[in-house]
C-alpha angles and dihedrals in degrees: 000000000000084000082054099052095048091054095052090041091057094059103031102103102045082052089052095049091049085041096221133078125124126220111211116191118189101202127157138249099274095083099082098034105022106229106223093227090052097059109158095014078068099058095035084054094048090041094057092048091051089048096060094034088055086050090045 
């Protein structure tokens, strides 16, 4: 997650002055429905999509 948001950080404004870029995250299901096994990848996983709907 944190290895996600600086990428994204690090390119954000470039993107915002073209006015284009895409971020694509690729996160699992779990996101939606945590998954017990799965414990802190849950909330890492929940955590990055917050985090670029919160950009977007």
């Amino acid at each position: 997650m944190l290895t996600s948001i600086e990428m994204i950080k690090a390119v954000i404004d470039s993107m915002v002055g073209k006015k284009f870029g895409p971020v694509v995250n690729i996160t699992f299901g779990s996101v939606k429905s945590p998954i017990l096994e799965l414990g802190l990848s849950n909330g890492a996983r929940s955590g990055l999509t917050t985090f670029v709907a919160g950009i977007a």
